[in-house]
C-alpha positions in Angstrom: 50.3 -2.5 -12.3 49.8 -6.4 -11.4 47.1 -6.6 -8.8 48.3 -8.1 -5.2 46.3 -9.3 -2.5 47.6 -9.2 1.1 45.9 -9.1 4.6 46.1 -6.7 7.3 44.4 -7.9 10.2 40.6 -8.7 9.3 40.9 -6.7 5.9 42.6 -7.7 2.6 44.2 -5.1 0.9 44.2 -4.6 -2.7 47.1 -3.0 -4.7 45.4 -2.7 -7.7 46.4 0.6 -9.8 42.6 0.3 -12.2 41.1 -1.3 -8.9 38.4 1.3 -8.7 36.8 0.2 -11.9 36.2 -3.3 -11.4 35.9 -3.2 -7.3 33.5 -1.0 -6.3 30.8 -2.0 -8.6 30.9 -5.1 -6.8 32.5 -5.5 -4.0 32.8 -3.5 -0.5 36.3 -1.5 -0.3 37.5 1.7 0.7 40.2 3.3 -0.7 43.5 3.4 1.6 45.8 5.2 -1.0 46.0 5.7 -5.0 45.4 2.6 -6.4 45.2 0.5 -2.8 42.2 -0.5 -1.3 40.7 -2.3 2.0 38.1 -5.3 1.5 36.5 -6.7 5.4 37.8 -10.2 5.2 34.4 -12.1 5.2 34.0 -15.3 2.9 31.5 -13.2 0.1 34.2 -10.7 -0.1 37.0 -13.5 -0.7 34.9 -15.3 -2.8 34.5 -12.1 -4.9 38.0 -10.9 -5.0 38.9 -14.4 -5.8 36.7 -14.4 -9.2 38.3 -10.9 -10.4 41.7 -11.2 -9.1 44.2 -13.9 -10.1 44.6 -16.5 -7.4 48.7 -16.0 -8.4 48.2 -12.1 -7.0 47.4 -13.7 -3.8 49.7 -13.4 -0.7 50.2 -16.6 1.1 48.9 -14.4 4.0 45.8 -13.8 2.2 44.8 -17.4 0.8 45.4 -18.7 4.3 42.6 -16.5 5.7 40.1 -17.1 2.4 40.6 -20.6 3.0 39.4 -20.5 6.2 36.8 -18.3 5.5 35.9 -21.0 3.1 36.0 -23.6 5.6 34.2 -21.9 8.3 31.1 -21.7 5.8 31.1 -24.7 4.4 31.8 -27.2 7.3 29.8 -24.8 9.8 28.8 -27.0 12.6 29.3 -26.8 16.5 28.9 -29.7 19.1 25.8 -29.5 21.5 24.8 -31.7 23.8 21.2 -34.0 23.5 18.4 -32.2 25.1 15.4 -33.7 26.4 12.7 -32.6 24.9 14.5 -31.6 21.5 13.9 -33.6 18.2 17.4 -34.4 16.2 16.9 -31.6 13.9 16.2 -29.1 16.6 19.6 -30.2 18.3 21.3 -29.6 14.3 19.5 -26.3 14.3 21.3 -25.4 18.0 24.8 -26.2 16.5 24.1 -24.4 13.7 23.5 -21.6 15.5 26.4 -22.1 18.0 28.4 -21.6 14.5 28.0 -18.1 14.5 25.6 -15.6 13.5 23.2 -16.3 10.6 19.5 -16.7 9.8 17.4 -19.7 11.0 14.8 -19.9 8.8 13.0 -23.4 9.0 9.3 -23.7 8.3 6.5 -21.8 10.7 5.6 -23.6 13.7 9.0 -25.5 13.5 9.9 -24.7 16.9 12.5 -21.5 16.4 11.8 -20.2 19.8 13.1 -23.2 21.2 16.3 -23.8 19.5 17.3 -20.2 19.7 16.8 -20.3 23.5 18.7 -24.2 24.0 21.6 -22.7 22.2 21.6 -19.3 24.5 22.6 -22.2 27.2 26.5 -22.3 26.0 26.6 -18.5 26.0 27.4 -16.3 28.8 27.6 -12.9 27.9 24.2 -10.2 27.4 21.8 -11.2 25.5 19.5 -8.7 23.9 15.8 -10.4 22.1 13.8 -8.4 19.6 10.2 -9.5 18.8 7.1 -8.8 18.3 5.0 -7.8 21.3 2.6 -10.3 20.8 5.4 -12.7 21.7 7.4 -11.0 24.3 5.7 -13.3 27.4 6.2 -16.2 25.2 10.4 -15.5 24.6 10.9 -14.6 28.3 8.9 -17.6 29.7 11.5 -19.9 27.2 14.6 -17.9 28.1 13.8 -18.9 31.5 12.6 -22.2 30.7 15.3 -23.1 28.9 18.4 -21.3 29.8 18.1 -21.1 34.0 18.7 -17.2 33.3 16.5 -14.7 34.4 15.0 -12.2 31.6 13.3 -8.7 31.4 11.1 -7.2 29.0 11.2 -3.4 28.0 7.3 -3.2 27.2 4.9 0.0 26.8 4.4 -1.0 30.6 6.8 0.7 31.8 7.1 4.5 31.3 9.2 5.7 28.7 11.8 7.4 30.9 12.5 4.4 33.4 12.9 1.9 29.9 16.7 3.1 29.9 17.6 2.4 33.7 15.2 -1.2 33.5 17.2 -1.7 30.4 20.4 -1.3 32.4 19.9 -3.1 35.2 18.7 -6.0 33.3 22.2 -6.3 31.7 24.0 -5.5 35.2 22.4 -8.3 36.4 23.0 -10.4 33.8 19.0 -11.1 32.9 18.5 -11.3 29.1 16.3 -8.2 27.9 13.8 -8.6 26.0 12.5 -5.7 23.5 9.5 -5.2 21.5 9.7 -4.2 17.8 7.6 -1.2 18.7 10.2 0.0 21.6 13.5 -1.0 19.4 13.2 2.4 18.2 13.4 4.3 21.1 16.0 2.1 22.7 18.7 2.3 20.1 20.4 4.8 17.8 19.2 4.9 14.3 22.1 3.4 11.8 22.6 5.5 8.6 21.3 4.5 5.2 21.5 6.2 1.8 21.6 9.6 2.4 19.3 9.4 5.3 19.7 12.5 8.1 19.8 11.6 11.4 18.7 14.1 14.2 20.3 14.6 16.9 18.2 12.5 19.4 18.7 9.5 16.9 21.8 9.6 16.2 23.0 10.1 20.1 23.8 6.7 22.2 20.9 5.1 23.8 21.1 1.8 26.1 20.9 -1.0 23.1 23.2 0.6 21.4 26.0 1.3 24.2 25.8 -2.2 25.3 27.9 -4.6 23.3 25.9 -8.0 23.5 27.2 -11.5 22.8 24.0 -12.5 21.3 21.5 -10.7 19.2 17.8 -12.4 18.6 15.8 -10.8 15.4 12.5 -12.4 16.0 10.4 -12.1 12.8 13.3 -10.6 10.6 11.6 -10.1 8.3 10.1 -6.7 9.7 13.5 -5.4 9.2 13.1 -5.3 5.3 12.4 -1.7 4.7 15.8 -0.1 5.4 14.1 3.8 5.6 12.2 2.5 8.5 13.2 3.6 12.2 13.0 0.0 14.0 14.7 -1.5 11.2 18.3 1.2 11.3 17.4 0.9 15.3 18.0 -2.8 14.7 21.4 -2.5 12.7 22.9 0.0 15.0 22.7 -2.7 18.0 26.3 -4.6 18.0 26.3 -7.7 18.9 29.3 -10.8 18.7 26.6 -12.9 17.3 23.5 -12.2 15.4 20.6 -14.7 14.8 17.9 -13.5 12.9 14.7 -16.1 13.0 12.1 -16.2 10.6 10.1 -18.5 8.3 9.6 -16.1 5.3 13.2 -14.2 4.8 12.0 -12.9 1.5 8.3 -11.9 1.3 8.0 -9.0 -1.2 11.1 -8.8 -3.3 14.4 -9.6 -4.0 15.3 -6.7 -2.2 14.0 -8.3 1.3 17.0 -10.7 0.8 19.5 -8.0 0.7 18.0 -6.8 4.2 17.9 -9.8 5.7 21.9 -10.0 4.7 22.7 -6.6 6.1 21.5 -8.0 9.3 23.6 -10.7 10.0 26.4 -10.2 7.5 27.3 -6.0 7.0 30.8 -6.3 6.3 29.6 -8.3 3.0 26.3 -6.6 2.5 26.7 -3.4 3.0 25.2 -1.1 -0.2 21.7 -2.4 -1.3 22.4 -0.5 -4.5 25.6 -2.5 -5.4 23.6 -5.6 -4.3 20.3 -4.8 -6.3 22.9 -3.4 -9.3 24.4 -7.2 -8.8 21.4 -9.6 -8.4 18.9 -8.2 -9.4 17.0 -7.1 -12.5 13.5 -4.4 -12.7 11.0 -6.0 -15.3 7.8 -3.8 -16.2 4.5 -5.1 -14.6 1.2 -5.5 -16.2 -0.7 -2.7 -14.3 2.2 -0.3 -14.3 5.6 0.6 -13.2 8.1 -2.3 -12.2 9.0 -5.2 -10.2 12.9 -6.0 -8.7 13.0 -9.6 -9.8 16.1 -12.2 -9.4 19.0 -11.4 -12.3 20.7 -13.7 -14.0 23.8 -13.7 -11.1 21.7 -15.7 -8.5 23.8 -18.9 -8.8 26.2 -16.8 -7.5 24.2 -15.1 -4.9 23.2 -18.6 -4.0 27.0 -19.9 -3.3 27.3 -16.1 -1.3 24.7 -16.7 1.0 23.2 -20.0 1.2 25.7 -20.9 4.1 24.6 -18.0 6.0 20.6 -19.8 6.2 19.8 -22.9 7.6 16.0 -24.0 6.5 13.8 -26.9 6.5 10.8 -27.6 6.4 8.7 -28.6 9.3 8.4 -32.2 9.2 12.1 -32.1 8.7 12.3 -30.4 12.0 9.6 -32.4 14.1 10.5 -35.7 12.7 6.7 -37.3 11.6 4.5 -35.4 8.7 1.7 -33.4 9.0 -0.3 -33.4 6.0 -1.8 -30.0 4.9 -5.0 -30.2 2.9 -6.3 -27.5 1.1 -10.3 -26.7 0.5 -11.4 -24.1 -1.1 -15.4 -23.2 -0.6 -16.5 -20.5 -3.2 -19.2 -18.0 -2.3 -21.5 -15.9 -5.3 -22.5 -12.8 -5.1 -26.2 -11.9 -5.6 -27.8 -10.6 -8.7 -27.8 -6.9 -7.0 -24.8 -6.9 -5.1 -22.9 -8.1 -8.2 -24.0 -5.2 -10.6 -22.5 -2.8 -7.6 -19.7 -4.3 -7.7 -18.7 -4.8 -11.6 -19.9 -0.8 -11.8 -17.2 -0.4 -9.7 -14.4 -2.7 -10.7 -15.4 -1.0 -14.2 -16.0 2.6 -13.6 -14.5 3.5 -9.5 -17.9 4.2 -9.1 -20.2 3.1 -6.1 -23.9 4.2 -5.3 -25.2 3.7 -2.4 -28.4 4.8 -0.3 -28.2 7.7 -2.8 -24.4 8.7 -2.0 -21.5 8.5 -5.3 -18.5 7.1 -3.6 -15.7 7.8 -6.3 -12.1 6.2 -5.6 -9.3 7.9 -6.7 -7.0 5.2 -7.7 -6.1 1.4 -8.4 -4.9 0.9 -4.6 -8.1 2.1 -3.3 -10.4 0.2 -5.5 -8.5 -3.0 -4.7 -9.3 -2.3 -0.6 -13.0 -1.2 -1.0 -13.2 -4.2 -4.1 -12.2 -6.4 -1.2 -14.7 -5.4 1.2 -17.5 -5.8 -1.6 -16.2 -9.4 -2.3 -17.0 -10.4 1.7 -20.1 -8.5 2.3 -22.5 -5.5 1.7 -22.0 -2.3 2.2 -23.7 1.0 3.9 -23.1 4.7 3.8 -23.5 6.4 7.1 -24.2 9.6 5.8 -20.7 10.9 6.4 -18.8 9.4 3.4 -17.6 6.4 5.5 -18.7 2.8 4.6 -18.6 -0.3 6.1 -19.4 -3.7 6.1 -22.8 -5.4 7.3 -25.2 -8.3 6.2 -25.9 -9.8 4.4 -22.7 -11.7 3.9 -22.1 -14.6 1.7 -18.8 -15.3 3.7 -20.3 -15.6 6.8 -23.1 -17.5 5.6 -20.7 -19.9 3.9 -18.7 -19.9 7.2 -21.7 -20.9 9.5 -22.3 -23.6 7.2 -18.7 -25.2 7.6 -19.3 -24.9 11.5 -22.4 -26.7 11.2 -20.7 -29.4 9.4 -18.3 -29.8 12.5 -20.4 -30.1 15.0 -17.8 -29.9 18.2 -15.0 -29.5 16.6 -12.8 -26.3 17.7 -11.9 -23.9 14.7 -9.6 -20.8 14.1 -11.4 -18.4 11.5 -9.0 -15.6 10.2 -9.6 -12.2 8.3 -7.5 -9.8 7.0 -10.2 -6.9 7.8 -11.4 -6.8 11.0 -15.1 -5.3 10.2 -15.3 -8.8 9.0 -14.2 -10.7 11.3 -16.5 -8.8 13.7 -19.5 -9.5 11.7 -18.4 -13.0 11.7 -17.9 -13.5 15.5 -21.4 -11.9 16.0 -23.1 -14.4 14.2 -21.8 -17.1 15.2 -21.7 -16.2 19.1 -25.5 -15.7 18.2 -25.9 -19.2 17.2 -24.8 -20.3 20.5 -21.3 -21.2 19.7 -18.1 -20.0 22.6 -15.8 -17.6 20.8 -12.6 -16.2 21.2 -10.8 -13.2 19.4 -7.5 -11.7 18.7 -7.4 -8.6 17.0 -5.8 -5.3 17.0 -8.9 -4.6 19.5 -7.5 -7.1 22.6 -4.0 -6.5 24.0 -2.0 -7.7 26.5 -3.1 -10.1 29.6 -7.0 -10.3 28.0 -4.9 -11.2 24.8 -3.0 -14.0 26.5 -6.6 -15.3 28.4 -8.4 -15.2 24.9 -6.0 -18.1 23.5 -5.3 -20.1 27.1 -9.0 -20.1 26.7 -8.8 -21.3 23.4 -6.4 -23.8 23.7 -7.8 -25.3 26.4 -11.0 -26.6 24.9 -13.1 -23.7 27.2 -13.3 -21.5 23.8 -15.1 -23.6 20.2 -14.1 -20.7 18.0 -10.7 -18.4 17.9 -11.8 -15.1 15.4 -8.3 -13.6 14.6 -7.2 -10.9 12.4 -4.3 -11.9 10.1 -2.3 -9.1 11.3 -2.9 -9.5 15.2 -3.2 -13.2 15.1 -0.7 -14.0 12.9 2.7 -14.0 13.9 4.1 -16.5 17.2 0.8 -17.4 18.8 -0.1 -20.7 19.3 -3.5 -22.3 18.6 -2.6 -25.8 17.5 -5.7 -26.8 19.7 -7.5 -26.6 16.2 -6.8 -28.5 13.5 -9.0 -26.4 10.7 -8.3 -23.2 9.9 -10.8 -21.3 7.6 -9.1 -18.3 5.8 -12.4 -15.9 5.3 -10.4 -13.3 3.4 -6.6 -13.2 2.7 -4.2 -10.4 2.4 -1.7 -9.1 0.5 1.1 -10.0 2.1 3.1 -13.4 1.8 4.5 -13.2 5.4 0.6 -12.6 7.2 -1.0 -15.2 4.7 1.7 -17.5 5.3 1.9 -16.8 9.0 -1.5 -17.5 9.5 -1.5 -21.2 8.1 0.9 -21.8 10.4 -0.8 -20.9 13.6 -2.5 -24.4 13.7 0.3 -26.3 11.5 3.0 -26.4 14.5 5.4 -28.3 16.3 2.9 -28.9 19.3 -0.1 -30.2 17.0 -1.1 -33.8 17.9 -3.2 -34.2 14.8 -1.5 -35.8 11.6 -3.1 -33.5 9.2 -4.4 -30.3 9.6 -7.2 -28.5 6.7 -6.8 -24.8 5.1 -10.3 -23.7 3.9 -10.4 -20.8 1.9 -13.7 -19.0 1.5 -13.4 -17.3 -2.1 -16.2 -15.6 -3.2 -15.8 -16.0 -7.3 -14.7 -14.0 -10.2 -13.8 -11.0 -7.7 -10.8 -10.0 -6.5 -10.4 -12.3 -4.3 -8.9 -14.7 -6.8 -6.8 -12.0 -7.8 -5.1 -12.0 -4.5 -4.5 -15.7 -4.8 -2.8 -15.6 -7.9 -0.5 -12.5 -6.4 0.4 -14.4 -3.3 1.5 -17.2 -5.3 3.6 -15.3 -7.8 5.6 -13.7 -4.5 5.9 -17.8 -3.4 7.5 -18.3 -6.0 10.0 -15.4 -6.4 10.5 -16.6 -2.9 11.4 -20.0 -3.4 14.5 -18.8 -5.7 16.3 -18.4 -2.3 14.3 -20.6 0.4 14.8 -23.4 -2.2 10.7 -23.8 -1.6 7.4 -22.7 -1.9 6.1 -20.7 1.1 2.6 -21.0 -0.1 1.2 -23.4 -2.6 -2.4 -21.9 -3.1 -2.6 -22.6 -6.9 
């Protein structure tokens, strides 16, 4: 039987009598009949029926709607009026997303907010915003701002069983709502995945889910990676005409984050993360054990799939004028005492202290307490539990640099919050104004912490990586001393960018890195800039350049 291609409505329909074979490994169908099969007319599924089905098999009905498929991705573009205070690009990044739904992924501190908010101007219908909560103020003071609309956010402020009916009237009266990634959850029914069981309670209709928005914001997308995760299937199940998903680092861990970030805004053509992994990607053994998803050999044509569907550049592209950013890095020794400690237990997963044997029972446990070891000493409090205190050659090393800049203001950021803690100590000791976001300062003493800050009141911002990462703005500094990076691309990545923004009047700003040498901390390094680069094979650049 000669295959045929026809189109019913927004499916093609394949009359293919071995169709099975060759279409589901790689593309989205469901069988209709023996031998016929449905395909969602998107431009990735046209593309791929057109490289396994003769273009001569193709109903005139058919190649009309792949050519416009074709067109739509290729020549995507929408008119927008000049807006005051706007750079050209921004106004290029608000047609873009006038276009349709897609990702908007331009460089941290580019100004994402913005654009996303200018562009809700032309639209009319509910708007629904996911983000994180550190940012919730922030979107609804720019949906006001920029769009004349009012807007609502669905916080932890207000109890759990009026969130539906605040969520409700919001729409009613035609306010954007705004939702926390931590409420998402609890707002929406959870979408299926693999063979994922939903109760009852998550599967039933709650009030993002029954609405059907016009516009959907994914602030921070990436958080939606891990598709076993509640907020993430909360995310999926929310329909919307339009989906913009907004983040700076769209793959941060593995090739797999790419397939998430496609399910997102594109489900008709990224529906099965096996077929797409199967497709794209490849699983090469790693040096420590077990294995890695790495890009396969088909990424050209992942690349030609997708590439439409993500608009980047970097931030100078965005903001029009270049802001250098210079890289120190000040290593730190351990002494002659607190180095045998440490190589014992690099060596053996022993530690001694104060008389107590500390054993760790694997790799992933070493690396954390290894970490700890690398920034400062440790102490047993008689209960099994450790933790950091001086002396510390990071913080020494870090009151040094202050020193050095006299006046100056400064952001100092720490994956581990013990450190940062001993950090802010000292240095409030010396006489020096501090401020601090952590995990340990939350909402309106959060906000007065950086107003305080970026208004020259505060010398020193202390932030966690994880707190202080992600939306906040402290371009008020123009140094930024790393005292101890994580593991993750997105937080170490997201923390540069805090004082490398849009809003910094400065031409340059300076990344210090305190390494303390031959530890792990160099290890780290070397990891982050191996997940750079497996991210640069679809961001088309480096996300971090540490090396």
């Amino acid at each position: 039987m000669t295959p045929t291609v026809s189109l019913d409505g927004d499916a093609f329909v394949v009359e293919w009598e071995h169709g099975a074979a060759v279409l589901k490994q790689c593309v989205p169908c469901r069988k209709r009949s023996e031998g016929v099969f449905t395909v969602p007319a998107t431009y990735a599924n046209a593309y791929r029926l057109a490289v396994r089905v003769p273009y001569a098999a193709w109903g005139d009905d058919a190649k009309e709607a792949a050519a416009a498929l074709h067109d739509a991705a290729v020549h995507r573009a929408a008119r927008v009026t000049p807006v005051d205070g706007l750079s050209p690009a921004q106004e290029t990044g608000v047609a873009w997303l006038l276009s349709g739904s897609g990702l908007l992924a331009d460089q941290m501190g580019s100004g994402k907010t913005v654009q996303a908010c200018v562009a809700l101007r032309e639209r009319s219908g509910p708007v629904a915003v996911v983000c994180p909560n550190s940012v919730v103020d922030h979107w609804v003071e720019h949906i006001e701002k920029w769009t004349g609309r009012g807007a609502r956010a669905i916080t932890s402020a207000i109890a759990p069983y009026e969130r539906p009916a605040s969520l409700r009237g919001a729409v009613d009266t035609d306010m954007a709502v705004v939702v926390p990634w931590s409420q998402v959850a609890g707002l929406a029914k959870q979408a299926a995945f693999g063979h994922t069981k939903l109760p009852e309670q998550e599967a039933g209709q709650l009030p993002l889910s029954e609405t059907d928005w016009d516009v959907l914001i994914v602030d921070e997308a990436h958080r939606a990676k891990n598709p076993s995760a509640a907020q993430t299937r909360a995310v999926w199940s929310i329909q919307a005409t339009t989906v913009w998903a907004l983040t700076g680092t769209p793959v941060s861990e593995s090739p797999l984050d790419w397939w998430s970030m496609l399910r997102l805004i594109d489900p008709r053509s990224w529906p099965s993360r096996t077929r797409y992994a199967n497709e794209y990607c490849t699983q090469t053994p790693m040096f420590w054990g077990g294995s890695q998803w790495m890009f396969g050999p088909a990424l050209p044509e992942l690349r030609q799939l997708t590439d439409w569907l993500m608009l980047r550049r970097t931030m100078d592209e965005v903001i029009g004028r270049h802001i250098v950013k210079d890289r120190t890095v000040r290593k730190v020794h351990l002494p002659a005492k607190h180095r045998k400690l440490y190589d014992d237990l690099r060596e053996n997963l022993l530690l001694e202290l104060q008389g107590e044997v500390l054993t760790l029972p694997n790799a992933l446990a070493a690396a954390t307490r290894l970490q700890q070891m690398a920034a400062a000493h440790l102490e047993a409090d008689g209960d099994g539990n450790y933790r950091m205190c001086m002396p510390s050659p990071k913080c020494e090393m870090l009151a040094a640099i202050i020193d050095e800049l006299g006046d100056e203001q400064l952001v100092v950021m720490s994956s581990s919050k013990q450190l940062l803690h001993l950090a802010s100590a000292k240095i409030a000791a010396a006489g020096y104004t501090t401020a601090e976001v952590s995990g340990d300062v939350t909402g309106d003493a959060r906000t007065d912490e950086i107003a305080a800050f970026q208004s020259g009141e505060r010398q020193i911002m202390f932030a966690t990586t994880g707190a202080g990462g992600e939306g906040i703005d402290l371009s008020a500094a123009s140094r930024l001393v790393m005292l101890q990076r994580p593991y993750s691309l997105v937080q170490s990545a997201q923390a540069e960018d805090r004082v490398r923004r849009w809003t910094q009047e400065k031409g340059a700003v300076e990344i210090i890195d305190v390494v303390t040498a031959d530890t792990v901390d160099e290890r780290i390094r070397v990891a982050l800039q191996a997940k750079s680069t497996t991210a640069s094979q679809i961001t088309g650049a480096e996300i971090l350049q540490l090396l």
